[in-house]
N, C-alpha and C positions, 0 to 999 in steps of 0.2 A: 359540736355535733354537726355532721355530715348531712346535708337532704340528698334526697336522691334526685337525679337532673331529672326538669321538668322537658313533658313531651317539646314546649319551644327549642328548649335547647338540642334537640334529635332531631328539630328539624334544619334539611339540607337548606346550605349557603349558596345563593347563586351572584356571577359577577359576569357583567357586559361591560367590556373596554369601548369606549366611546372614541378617543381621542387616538392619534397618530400615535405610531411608536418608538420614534425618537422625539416627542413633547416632554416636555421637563416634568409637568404633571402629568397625571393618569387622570380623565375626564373616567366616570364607570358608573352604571347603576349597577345597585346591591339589593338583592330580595332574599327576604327569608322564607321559604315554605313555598311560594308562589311568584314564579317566575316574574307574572304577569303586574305582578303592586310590585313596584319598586322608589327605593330615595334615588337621585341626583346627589354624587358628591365627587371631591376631586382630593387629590394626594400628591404628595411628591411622590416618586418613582419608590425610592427606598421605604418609605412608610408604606405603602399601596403593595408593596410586596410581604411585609410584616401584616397588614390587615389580610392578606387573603390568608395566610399560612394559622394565623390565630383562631383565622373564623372560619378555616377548612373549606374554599368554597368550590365549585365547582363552576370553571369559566365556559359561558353556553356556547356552544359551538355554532356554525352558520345556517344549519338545516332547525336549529330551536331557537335564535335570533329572527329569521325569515317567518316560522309560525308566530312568536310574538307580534312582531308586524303586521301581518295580517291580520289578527285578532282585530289589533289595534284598528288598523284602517277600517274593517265594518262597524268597530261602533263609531269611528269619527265621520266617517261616510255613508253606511247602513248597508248592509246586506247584498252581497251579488255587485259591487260597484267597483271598479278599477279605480285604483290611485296615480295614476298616470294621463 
């Protein structure tokens, strides 16, 4: 018997390439739901390309990388404070 896929599973996959693009592994964080909690993991190229395809994910582009970052810097830093 069939269940019906739970709301986890609808939610979107996101992936951040960390590592160069000729590295033998793919350095990437993976979030489910929320861009901003993500794991640290790393793959070989050829499995890294079967993990995104499986888990449908959606590779954050540079203008939703740069808001993460920033997020990040005000709680590591606080409010109104340049990382530079």
């Amino acid at each position: 018997m069939s269940q019906p896929a739970s709301h986890f599973d609808q939610m979107p996959r996101y992936v951040r390439v960390r590592s160069a693009p000729d590295d033998t592994f793919v350095e990437f964080d993976f979030a489910i739901g929320f861009p901003d909690l993500f794991v640290e993991l790393v793959l070989p190229r050829k499995a890294f390309a079967q993990f995104c395809e499986v888990n449908q994910v959606q590779h954050m582009d540079t203008q939703m990388c740069e808001a993460l970052d920033a997020d990040a810097r005000k709680w590591r830093y606080g409010e109104g404070r340049d990382a530079d």
